[in-house]
C-alpha positions as CSV (number, residue, x, y, z in Angstrom):
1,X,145.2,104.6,164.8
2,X,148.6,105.8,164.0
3,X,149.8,108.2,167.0
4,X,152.2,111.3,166.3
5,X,154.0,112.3,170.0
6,X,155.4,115.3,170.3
7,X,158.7,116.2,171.8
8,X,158.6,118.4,175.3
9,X,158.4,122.4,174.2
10,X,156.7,122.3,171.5
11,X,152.9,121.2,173.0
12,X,152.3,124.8,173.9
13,X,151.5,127.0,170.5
14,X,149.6,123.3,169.2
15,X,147.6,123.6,172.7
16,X,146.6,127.7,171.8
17,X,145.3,126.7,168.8
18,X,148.0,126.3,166.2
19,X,147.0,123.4,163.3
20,X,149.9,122.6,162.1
21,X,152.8,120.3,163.7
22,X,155.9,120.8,162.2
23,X,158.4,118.2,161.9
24,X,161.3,119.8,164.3
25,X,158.7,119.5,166.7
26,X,157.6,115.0,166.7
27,X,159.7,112.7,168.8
28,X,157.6,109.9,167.0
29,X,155.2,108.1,164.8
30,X,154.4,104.7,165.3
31,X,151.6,102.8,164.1
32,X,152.7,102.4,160.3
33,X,151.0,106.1,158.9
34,X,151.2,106.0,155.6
35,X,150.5,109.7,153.3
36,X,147.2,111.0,153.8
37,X,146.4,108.8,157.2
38,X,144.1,110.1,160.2
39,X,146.9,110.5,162.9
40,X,145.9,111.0,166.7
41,X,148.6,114.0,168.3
42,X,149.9,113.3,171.8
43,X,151.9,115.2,174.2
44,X,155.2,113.6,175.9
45,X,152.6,112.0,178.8
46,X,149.9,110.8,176.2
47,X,147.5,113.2,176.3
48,X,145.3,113.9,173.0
49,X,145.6,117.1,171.0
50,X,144.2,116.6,168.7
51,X,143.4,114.3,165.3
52,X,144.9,115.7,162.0
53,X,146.2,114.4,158.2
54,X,149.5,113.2,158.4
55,X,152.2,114.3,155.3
56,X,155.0,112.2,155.6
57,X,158.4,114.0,154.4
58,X,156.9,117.3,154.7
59,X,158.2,120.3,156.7
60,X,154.1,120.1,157.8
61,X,153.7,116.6,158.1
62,X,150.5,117.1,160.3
63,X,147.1,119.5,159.9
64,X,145.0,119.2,162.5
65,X,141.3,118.8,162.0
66,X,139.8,118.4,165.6
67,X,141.3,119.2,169.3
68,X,139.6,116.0,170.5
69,X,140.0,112.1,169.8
70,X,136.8,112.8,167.3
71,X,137.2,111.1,164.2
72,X,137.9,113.3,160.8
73,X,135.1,111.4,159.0
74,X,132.7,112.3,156.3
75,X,130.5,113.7,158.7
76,X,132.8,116.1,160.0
77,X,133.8,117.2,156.4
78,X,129.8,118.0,155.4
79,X,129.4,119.5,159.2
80,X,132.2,122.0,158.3
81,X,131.3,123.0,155.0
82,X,127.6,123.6,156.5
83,X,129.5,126.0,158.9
84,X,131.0,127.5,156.2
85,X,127.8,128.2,154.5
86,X,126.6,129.7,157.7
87,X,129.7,131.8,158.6
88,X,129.3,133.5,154.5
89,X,125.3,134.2,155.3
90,X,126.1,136.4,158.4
91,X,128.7,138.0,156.3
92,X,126.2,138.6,153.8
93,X,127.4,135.9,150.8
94,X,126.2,135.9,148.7
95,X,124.6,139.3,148.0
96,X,121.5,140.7,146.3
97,X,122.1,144.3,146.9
98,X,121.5,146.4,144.3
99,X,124.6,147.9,142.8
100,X,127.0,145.3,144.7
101,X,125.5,141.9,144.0
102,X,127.9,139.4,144.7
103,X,128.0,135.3,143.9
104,X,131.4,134.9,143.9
105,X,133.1,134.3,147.5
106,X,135.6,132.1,149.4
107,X,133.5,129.5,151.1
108,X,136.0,127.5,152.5
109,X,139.3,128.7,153.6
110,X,141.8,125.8,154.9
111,X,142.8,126.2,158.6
112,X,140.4,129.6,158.6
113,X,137.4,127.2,158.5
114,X,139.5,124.0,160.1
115,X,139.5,122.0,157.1
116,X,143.2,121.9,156.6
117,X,144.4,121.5,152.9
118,X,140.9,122.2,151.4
119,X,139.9,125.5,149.4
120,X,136.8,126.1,147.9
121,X,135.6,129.4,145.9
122,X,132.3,130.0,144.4
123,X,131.3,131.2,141.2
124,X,128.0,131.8,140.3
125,X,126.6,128.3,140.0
126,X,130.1,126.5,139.7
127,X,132.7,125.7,142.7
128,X,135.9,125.7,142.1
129,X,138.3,123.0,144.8
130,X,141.8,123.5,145.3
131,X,143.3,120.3,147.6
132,X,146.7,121.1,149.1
133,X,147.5,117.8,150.7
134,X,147.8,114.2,150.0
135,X,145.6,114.0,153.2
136,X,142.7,116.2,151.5
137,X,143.2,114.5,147.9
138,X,142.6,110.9,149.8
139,X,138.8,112.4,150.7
140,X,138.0,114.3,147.5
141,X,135.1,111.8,147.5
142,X,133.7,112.8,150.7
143,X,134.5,116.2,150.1
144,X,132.4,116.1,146.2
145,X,129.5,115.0,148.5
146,X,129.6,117.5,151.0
147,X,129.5,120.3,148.2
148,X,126.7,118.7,146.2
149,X,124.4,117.9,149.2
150,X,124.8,120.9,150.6
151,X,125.0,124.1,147.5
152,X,123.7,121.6,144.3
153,X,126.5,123.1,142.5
154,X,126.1,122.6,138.5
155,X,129.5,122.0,138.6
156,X,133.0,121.3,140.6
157,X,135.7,122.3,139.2
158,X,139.1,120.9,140.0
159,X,141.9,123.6,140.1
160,X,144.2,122.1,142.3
161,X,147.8,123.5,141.6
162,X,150.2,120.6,139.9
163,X,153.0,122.1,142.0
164,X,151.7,121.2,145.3
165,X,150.4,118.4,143.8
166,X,153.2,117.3,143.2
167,X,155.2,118.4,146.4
168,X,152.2,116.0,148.3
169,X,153.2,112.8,146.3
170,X,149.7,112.9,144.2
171,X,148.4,114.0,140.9
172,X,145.5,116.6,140.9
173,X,142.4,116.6,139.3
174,X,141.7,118.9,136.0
175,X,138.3,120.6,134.8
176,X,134.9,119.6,135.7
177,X,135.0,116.2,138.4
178,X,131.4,116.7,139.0
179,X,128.4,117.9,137.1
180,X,128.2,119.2,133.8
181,X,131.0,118.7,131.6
182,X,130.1,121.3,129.1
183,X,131.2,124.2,131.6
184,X,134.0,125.3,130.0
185,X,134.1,129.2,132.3
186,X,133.3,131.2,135.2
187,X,130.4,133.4,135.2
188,X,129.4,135.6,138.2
189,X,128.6,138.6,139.6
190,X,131.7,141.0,142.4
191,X,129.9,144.3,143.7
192,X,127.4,144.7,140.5
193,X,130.3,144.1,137.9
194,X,129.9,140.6,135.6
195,X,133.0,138.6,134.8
196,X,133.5,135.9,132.3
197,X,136.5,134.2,133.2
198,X,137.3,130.9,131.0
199,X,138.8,128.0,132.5
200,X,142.2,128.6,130.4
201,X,143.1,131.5,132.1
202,X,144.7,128.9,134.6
203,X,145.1,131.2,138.0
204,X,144.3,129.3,140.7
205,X,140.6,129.0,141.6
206,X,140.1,131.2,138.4
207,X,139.9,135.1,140.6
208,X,141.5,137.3,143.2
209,X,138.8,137.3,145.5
210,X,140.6,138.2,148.7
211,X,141.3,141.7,147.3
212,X,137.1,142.4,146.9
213,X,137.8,144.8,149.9
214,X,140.6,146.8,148.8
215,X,138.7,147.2,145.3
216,X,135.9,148.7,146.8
217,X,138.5,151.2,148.7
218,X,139.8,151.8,145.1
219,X,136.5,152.9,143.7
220,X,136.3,155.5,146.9
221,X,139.5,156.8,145.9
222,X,139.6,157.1,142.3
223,X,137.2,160.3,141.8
224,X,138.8,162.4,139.3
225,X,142.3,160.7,139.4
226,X,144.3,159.5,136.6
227,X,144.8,155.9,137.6
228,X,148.0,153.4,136.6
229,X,147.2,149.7,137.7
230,X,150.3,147.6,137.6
231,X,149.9,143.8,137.5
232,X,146.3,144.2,136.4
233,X,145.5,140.8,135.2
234,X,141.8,140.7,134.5
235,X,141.2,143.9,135.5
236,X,138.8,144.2,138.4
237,X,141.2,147.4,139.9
238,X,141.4,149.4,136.7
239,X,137.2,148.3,136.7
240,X,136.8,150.0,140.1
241,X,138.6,152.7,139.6
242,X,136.5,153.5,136.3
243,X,133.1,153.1,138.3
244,X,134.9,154.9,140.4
245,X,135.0,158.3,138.4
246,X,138.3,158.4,137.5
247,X,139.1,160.5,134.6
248,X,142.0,157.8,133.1
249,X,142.5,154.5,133.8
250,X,146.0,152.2,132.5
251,X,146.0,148.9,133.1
252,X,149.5,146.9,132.8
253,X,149.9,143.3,132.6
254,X,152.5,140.6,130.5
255,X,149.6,138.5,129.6
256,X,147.8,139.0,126.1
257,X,145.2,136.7,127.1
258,X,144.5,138.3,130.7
259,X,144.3,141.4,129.3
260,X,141.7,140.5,126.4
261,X,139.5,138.9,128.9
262,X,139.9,141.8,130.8
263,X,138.9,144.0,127.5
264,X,135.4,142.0,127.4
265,X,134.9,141.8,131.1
266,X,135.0,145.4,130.5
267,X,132.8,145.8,127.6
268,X,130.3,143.8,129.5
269,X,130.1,146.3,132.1
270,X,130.4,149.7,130.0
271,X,133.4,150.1,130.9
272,X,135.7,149.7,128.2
273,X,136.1,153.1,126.9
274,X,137.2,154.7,130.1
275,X,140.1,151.8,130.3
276,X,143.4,151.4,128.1
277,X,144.9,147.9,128.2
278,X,148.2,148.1,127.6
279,X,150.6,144.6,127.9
280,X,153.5,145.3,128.9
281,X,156.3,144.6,131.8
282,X,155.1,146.2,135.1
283,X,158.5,147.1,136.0
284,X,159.1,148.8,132.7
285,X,155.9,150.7,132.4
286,X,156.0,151.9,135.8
287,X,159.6,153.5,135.0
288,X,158.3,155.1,132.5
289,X,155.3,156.5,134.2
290,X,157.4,158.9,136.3
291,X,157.6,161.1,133.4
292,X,153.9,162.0,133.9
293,X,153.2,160.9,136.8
294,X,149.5,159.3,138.0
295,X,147.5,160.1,141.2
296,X,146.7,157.1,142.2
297,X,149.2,154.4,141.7
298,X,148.2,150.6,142.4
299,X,151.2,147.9,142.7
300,X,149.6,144.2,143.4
301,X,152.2,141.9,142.0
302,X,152.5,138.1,142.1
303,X,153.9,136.2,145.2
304,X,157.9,137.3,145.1
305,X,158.5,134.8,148.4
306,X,156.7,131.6,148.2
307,X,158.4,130.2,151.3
308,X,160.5,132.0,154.2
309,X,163.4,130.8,152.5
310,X,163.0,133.2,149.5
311,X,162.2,135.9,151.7
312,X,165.4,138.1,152.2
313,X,165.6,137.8,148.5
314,X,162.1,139.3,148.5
315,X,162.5,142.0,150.3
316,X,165.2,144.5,148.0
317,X,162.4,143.3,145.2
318,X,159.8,145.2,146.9
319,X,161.9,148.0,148.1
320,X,163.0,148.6,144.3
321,X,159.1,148.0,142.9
322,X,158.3,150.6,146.0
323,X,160.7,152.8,144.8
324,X,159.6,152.8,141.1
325,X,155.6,152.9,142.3
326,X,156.9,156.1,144.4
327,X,158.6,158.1,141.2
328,X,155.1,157.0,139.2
329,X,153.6,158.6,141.8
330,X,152.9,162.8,141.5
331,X,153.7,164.5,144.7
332,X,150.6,164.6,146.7
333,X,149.0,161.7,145.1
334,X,148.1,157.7,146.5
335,X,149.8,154.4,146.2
336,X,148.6,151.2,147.2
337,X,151.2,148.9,147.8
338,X,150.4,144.8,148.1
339,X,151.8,141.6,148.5
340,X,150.5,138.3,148.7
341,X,153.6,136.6,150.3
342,X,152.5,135.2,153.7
343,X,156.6,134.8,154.7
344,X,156.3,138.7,154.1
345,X,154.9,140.0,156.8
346,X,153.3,143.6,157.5
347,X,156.3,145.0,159.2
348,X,158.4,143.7,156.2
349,X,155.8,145.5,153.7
350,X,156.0,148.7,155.1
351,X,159.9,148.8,155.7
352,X,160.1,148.0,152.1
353,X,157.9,151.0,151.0
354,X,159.4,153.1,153.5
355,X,162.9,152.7,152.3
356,X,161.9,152.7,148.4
357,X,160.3,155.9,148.9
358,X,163.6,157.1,150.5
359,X,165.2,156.0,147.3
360,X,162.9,157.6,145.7
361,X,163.6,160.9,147.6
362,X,160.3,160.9,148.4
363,X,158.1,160.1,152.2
364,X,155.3,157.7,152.2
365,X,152.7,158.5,154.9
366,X,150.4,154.8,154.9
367,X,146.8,156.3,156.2
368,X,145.0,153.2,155.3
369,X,145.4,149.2,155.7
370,X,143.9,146.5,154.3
371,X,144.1,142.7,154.5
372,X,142.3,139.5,152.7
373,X,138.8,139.6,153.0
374,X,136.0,138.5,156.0
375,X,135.8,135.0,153.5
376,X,139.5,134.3,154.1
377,X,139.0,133.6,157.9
378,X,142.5,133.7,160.0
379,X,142.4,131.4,163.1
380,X,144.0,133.8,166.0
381,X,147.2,131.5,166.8
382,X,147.8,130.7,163.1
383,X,149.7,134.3,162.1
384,X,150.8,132.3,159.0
385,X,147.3,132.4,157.1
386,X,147.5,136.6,157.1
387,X,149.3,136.3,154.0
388,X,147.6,139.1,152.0
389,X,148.1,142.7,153.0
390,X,148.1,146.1,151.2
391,X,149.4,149.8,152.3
392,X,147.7,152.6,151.3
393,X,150.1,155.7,151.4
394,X,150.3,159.6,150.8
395,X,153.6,159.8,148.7
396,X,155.0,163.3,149.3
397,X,158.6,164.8,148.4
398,X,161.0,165.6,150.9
């Protein structure tokens, strides 16, 4: 077994619980680990840490798996994903509810359900598997098995990102690896609204569903408001908001296809009258907005700081898409501001939406906060997997 020793200061946030060992912090690797090995993690005397996936060349080279010399096996894989079943029952996933039945949840969740590198969402009858490391695509096997013996799926789906695909030294999967081939979409059920996503849409696992929370706050706060959802992709805001009560909804996205399978999603429901999808750039339609100016303004746009690095560059972004959300904003009214960049932290978030309102010469007053939901599990000494987080704010002049 290859070993992975780690220099002196840097045992101590691996010890509290942290899975990942960065490279700044090995003295050395011997045993010959190639890319995806089992790797046993020592401290300067020898003592274990822990077994993990070693990544060589990465700034991550190592996940750990277990903080014991247990073997990360086949059994352990199938164990975890049982867990994970478990841990989504007491959380009440998947739901029969009337009015918010619900067959579409994160079941695994990488380091929030210690299967580093591994993300699986369901769908209805389908799963959909995203493998982040060369570690996790050397056991997709195991992992197949684990799914199928334990939730009979009719089919897994394979919508590993070729990016990090490629940044692990491995090609991913595409479409249906198990089951039947003829799937071709999602179908499934979020709080008592259908969706019929096809495979071509091409966004990750195929859904948001780490916003489910904030879209349920949404619904609460739409009564009677004239609505503008920014970014609105397939439309599951501007859907809550209509269910909602609200008395317009505008949804505003750059992708003709999002938005038509948005159109039928809303059909489907009986909602599509009480919606107008509108393509269009975000930043430009907001700008225009502030000529009449909506009560409840939502801003969820794509990941602007995919690693730290990109950050500072980040941050003016949101203070200038803060500012423009503010003016699109009447006096008075609510806007809820997101981002889905885990190198952006909360702090970051609200400084942003603090100073853009300024810019704005307006004062945002947040009153309500919301993060990814209970099926995106965060372990307590891994701050890095609170990556989603949303501000809900009064925006007032001064």
């Amino acid at each position: 077994m290859p070993t992975v020793t780690l220099k002196p200061g840097h045992v101590r946030p691996v010890w509290s619980g942290h899975p990942w060992i960065f490279a700044q912090a090995i003295a050395r690797i011997e045993g010959g680990a190639i890319a995806g090995d089992e790797v046993t993690v020592v401290d300067p005397q020898g003592n274990v840490l822990g077994r993990g996936l070693y990544t060589p060349g990465s700034a991550i080279p190592v996940r750990l798996y277990t903080r014991s010399d247990a073997p990360v096996d086949a059994a352990l894989f199938r164990r975890r994903i049982e867990q994970a079943v478990a841990h989504r029952r007491d959380l009440g996933l998947p739901s029969r509810a009337q009015g918010h039945e619900t067959d579409a949840y994160r079941l695994v969740h990488a380091e929030g359900d210690h299967l580093p590198g591994v993300i699986v969402d369901i769908f209805g009858d389908v799963a959909a598997v995203q493998l982040g490391t060369i570690g996790a695509k050397r056991r997709e096997g195991v992992i197949f098995d684990a799914l199928q013996a334990t939730l009979a799926p009719k089919a897994i789906l394979d919508r590993t990102p070729s990016a990090a695909a490629r940044m692990e030294g491995f090609t991913p999967g595409s479409g249906v690896v198990r089951g039947d081939p003829t799937v071709d979409r999602l179908r499934f059920t979020e709080r008592g609204l259908r969706y019929t996503i096809p495979f071509s849409l091409g966004q990750k696992t195929g859904f948001y569903l780490d916003q489910r929370p904030l879209r349920a706050r949404v619904e609460q706060l739409a009564h009677g408001a004239r609505v503008l959802d920014l970014y609105s992709f397939v439309g599951t805001f501007a859907m809550a908001a209509a269910r909602g009560g609200a008395r317009e909804v505008v949804a505003i996205d750059e992708s003709a296809v999002a938005l038509e399978i948005a159109a039928e999603c809303a059909r489907e429901n009986g909602l599509f009258e009480r919606i107008s999808f509108t393509r269009d750039d975000a930043r430009k339609a907001v700008a225009r907005a502030s000529k009449e100016p909506f009560d409840l303004v939502i801003c969820d746009p794509p990941k602007l700081a995919a690693t730290r690095a990109m950050k500072e560059g980040a941050l003016p972004a949101y203070r200038a898409l803060a500012a423009a959300a503010c003016r699109a904003t009447r006096p008075g009214g609510v806007l809820i501001m997101c981002s889905c960049s885990g190198a952006v932290g909360l702090d970051d978030l609200t400084r942003a939406l603090a100073l853009g309102a300024r810019d704005a010469r307006m004062q945002a007053t947040v009153f309500d906060r919301h993060y990814q939901g209970a099926d995106h599990p965060v372990p307590a000494a891994f701050p890095e997997g609170l990556y989603l987080k949303s501000l809900i704010a009064r925006i007032e002049t001064l």
